[in-house]
C-alpha positions as CSV (number, residue, x, y, z in Angstrom):
1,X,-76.5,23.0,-43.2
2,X,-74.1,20.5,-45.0
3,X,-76.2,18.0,-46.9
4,X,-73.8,14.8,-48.4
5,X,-74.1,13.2,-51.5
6,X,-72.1,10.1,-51.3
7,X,-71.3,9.4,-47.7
8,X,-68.1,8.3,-46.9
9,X,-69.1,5.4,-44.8
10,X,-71.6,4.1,-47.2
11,X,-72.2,6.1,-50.1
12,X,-75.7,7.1,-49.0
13,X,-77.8,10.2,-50.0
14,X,-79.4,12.7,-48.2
15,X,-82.7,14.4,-49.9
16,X,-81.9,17.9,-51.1
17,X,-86.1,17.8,-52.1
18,X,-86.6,17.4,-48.6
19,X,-83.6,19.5,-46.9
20,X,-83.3,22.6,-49.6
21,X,-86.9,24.1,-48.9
22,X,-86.3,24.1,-45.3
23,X,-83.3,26.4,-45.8
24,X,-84.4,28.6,-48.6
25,X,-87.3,29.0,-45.8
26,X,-85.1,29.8,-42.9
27,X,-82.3,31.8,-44.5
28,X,-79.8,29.1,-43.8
29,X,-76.7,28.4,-46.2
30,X,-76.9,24.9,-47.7
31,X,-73.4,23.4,-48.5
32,X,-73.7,20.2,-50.6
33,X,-70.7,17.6,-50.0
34,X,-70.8,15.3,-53.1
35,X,-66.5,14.5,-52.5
36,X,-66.8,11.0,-54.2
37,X,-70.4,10.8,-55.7
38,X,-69.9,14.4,-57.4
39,X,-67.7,12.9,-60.2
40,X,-70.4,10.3,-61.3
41,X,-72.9,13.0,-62.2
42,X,-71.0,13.3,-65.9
43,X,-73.5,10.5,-66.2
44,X,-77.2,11.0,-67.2
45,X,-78.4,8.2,-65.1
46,X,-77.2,9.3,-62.0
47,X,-78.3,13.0,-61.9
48,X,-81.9,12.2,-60.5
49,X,-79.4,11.7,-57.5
50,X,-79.1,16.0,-57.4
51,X,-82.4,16.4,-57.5
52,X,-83.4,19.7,-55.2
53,X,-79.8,21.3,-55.9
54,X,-81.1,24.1,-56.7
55,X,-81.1,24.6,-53.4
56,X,-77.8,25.0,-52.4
57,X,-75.8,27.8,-51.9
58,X,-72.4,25.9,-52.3
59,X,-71.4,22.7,-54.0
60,X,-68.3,20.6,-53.4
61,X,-66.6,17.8,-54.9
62,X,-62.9,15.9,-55.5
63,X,-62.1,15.3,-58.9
64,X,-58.8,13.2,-57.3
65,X,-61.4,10.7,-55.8
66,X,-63.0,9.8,-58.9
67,X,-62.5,11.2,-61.8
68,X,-58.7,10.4,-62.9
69,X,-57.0,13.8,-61.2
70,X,-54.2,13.7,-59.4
71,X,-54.3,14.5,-55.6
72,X,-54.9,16.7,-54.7
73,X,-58.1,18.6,-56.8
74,X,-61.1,19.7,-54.9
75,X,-63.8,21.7,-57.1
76,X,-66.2,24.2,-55.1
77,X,-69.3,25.9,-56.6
78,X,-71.2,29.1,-55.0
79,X,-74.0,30.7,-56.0
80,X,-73.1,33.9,-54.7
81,X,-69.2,35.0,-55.0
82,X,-69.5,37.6,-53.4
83,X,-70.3,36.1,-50.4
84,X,-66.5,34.6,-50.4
85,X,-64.7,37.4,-51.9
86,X,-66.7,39.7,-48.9
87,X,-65.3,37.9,-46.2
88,X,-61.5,36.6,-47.7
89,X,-61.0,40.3,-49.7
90,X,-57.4,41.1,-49.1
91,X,-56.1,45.1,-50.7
92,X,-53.1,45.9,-49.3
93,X,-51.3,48.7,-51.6
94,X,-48.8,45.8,-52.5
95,X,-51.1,43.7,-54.0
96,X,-53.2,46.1,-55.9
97,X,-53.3,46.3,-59.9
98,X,-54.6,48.5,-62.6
99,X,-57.6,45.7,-63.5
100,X,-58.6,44.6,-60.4
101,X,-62.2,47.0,-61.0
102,X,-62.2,46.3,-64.6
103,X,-64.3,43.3,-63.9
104,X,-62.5,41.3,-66.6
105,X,-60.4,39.0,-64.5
106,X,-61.3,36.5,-61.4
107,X,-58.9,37.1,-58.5
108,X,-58.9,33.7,-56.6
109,X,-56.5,35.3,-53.6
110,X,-60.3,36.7,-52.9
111,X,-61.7,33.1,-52.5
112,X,-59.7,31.7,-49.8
113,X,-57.5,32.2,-46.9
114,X,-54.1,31.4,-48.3
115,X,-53.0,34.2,-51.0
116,X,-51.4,32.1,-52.8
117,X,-52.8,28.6,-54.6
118,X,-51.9,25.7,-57.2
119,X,-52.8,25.7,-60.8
120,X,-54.9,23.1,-60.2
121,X,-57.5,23.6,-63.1
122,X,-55.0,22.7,-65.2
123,X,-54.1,18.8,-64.6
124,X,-58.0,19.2,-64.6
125,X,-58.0,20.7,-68.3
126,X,-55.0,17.6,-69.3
127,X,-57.4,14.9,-68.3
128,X,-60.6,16.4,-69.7
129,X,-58.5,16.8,-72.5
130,X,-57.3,13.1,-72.5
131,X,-60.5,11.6,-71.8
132,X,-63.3,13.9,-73.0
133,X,-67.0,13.6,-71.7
134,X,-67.5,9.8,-73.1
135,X,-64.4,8.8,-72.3
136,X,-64.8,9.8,-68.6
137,X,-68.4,8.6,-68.5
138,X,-67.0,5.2,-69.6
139,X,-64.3,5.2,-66.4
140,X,-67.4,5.8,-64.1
141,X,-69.7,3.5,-66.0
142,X,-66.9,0.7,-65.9
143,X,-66.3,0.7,-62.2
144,X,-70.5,0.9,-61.0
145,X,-71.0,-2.3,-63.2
146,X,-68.3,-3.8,-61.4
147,X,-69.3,-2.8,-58.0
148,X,-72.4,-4.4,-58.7
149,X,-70.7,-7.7,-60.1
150,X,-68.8,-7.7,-57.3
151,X,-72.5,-7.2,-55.2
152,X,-73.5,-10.3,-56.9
153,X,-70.9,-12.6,-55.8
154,X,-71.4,-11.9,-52.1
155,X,-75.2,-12.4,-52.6
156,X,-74.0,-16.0,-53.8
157,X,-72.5,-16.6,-50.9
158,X,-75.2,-17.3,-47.8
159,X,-72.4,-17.0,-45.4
160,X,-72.5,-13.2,-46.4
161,X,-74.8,-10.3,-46.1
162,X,-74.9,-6.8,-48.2
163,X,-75.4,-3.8,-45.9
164,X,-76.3,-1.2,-47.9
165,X,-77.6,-0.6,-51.0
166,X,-75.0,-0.5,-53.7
167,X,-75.4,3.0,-56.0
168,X,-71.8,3.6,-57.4
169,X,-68.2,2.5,-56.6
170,X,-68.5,0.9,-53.4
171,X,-70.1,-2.5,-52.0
172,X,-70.7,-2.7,-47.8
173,X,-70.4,-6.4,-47.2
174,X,-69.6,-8.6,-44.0
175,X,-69.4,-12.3,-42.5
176,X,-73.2,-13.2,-41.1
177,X,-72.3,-12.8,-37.5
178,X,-70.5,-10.9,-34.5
179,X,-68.8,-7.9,-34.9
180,X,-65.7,-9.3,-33.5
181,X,-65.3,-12.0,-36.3
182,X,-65.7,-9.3,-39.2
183,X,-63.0,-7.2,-37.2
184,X,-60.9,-10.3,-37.4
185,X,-61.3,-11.5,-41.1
186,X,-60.7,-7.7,-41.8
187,X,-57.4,-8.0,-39.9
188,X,-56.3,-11.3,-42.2
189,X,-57.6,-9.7,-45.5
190,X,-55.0,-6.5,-44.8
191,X,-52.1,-8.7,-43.1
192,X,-52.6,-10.8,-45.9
193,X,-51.5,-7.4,-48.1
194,X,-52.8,-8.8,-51.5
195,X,-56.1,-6.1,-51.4
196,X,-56.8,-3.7,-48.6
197,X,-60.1,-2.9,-47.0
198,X,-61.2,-0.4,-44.8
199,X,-64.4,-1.0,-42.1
200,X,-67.3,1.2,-41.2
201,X,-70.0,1.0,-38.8
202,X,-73.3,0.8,-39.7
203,X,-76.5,0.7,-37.6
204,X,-73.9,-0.6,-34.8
205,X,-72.9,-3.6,-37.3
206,X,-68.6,-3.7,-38.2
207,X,-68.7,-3.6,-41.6
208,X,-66.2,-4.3,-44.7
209,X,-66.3,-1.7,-47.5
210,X,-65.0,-2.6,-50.9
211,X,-64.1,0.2,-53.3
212,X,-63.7,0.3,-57.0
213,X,-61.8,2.9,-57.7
214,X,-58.4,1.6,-59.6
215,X,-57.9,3.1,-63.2
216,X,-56.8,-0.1,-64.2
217,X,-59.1,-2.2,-62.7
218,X,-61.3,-4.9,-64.3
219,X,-63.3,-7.9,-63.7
220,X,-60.4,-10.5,-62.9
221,X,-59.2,-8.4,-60.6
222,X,-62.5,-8.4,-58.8
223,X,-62.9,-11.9,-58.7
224,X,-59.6,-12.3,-57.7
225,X,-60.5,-10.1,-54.6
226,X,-63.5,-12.1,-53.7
227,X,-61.6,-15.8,-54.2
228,X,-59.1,-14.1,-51.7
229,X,-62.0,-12.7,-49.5
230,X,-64.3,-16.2,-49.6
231,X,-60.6,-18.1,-48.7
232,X,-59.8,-16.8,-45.7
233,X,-63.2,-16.1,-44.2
234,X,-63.5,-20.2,-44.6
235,X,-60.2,-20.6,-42.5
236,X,-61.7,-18.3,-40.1
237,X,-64.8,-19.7,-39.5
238,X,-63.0,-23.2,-40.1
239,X,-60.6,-21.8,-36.9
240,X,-63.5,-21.3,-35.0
241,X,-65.3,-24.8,-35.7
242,X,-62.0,-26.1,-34.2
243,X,-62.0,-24.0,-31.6
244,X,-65.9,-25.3,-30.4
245,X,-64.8,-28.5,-30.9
């Protein structure tokens, strides 16, 4: 079973309280998705959000989505590793060395299909390094308050409706009406190329998805985004007065 924490679509949760004793029950594997969201736990006050992980067998999460890595960096968690290293074990003589029993080494060609892999963990061990715990907690901190500033401006504006409730880094918003018409202000708002978007469905609704997730960003620069947003949704529905007319 693959609970998500995070989904892509809208950054929604599923209930580990709720899915967790059902597998512990049933002898199923429980693999936890948290790709985005996963980063934002180095914050106190959005751990209720793991709430049942105890449950799970695996965890998995991308430090290059969220928490200032480089693409690409995914991090995985098992409770059990021999459960990996039983399945991916490779011993040909060729590859055999005099500490391979000695238990004082981790062999990661065990943990995966490739043999060979990146050094990954360390442009992991650079930014931790860089940034330490406050400093990354700041980063995460800094773009939820800004998703939710940006939340507030699109509940200022009657014309537009919030779709889903706003956690972290992202804001599902669209144009009160048809499908069609937030398909086409999406289609102006990237031909424009000052900001890109990218849609979702929800509940059968077309919806526009705005993501925080810039280094650099700050407030201007979201209001700046909305301004543009706000303009050409009025020349669209303006078109379609005329249009009527």
């Amino acid at each position: 079973v693959v609970a998500t924490l995070g989904t892509t679509s809208c950054c929604s949760f599923d209930n580990l309280l709720e899915v967790g004793p059902i597998c512990h029950e049933e002898d199923v594997w429980l693999h936890v998705d948290a790709a985005y969201a996963g980063s934002a736990f180095i914050c106190p006050e959005f751990r209720h959000l793991l709430n049942g992980v105890e449950y799970a067998d695996s965890f998995n999460f991308n430090p290059h989505k969220w928490l200032l890595v480089n693409f690409d960096c995914s991090a995985m968690w098992v409770k059990k590793r021999t459960d990996l290293t039983g399945a991916f074990k490779l011993d040909p003589v060729y590859l055999k060395h005099s500490h391979q029993d000695s238990g004082l080494i981790t062999d990661y060609r065990h943990w995966q299909l490739p043999l060979g892999r990146r050094f990954r963990s360390l442009k992991m061990w650079f930014v931790f390094r860089m940034y330490g715990v406050k400093g990354l907690q700041a980063y995460i901190r800094k773009h939820v308050q800004l998703s939710h500033e940006f939340e507030a401006l699109v509940h200022q504006d009657p014309r537009f409706e919030i779709c889903a409730e706003v956690t972290l880094g992202l804001v599902c918003f669209r144009l009160k009406g048809s499908n069609k018409l937030n398909e086409t202000l999406l289609e102006r708002i990237n031909s424009a190329r000052k900001i890109h978007l990218v849609p979702c469905h929800l509940r059968g609704q077309f919806v526009l998805r705005f993501a925080i997730c810039s280094r650099t960003v700050e407030s201007a620069h979201v209001r700046l985004a909305w301004e543009h947003i706000r303009g050409l949704a009025a020349e669209l529905l303006g078109a379609q007065r005329e249009e009527k007319a």
